[in-house]
C-alpha positions, -999 to +999 in steps of 0.1 A: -258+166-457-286+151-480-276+121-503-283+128-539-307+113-554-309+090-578-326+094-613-360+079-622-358+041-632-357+045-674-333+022-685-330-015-689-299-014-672-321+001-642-351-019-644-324-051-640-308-037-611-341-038-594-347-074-599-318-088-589-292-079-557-259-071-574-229-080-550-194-061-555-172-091-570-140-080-587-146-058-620-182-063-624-212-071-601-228-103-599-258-106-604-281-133-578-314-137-600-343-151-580-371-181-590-363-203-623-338-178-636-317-179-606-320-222-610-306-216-648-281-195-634-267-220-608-269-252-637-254-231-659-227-221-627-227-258-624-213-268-661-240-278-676-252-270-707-289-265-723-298-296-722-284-307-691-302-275-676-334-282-694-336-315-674-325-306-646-351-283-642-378-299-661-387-273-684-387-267-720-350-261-739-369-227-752-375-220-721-337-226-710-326-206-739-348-176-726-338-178-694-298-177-708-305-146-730-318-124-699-290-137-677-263-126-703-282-093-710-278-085-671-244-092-670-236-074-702-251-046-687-234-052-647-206-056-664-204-031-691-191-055-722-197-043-757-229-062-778-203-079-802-189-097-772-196-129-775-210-150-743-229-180-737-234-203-712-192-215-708-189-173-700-216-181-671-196-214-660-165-193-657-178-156-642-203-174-618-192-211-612-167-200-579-200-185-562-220-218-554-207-245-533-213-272-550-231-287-580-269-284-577-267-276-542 
């Protein structure tokens, strides 16, 4: 019997899943961002916070702040949380720091 098939890529929430490899992990997904992102993602994972991340990875704390907003609007979406929710990057610490071994490595 033929699979169904999916529906044409329209959403955010679809366009996301194509960027990033989402991994079965409890009530949600997590999400494994590639490049720069994926760095935030594991400072973040790490403990640290903007700053820390900004030098870390030697980029702008803009740029750190960027990089935070897509994260969290991925995992809102993997994870279905309402847009009052609040996160930031202490959510991250606590949903994704168990998935890396060890800090910054």
């Amino acid at each position: 019997m033929p699979s169904p098939r999916m529906s044409s890529p329209t959403t955010t929430g679809v366009a996301a899943s194509q960027r990033c490899r989402r991994i079965r992990a409890g009530s949600g997904c997590l999400i494994l961002a590639g490049g720069r992102r994926g760095n935030a993602l594991r400072a973040f994972a790490d403990g640290l916070v903007p700053a820390e991340v900004a030098d870390r990875l030697a980029i702008t704390p803009k740029t750190v702040d960027t990089h935070k907003t897509a994260i969290l609007a991925e995992c809102r979406i993997a994870w279905n949380l309402p847009e009052d929710e609040r996160l930031g990057y202490h959510w991250m610490r606590e949903k994704f720091g168990r998935y890396f071994d060890s800090p910054g490595g």
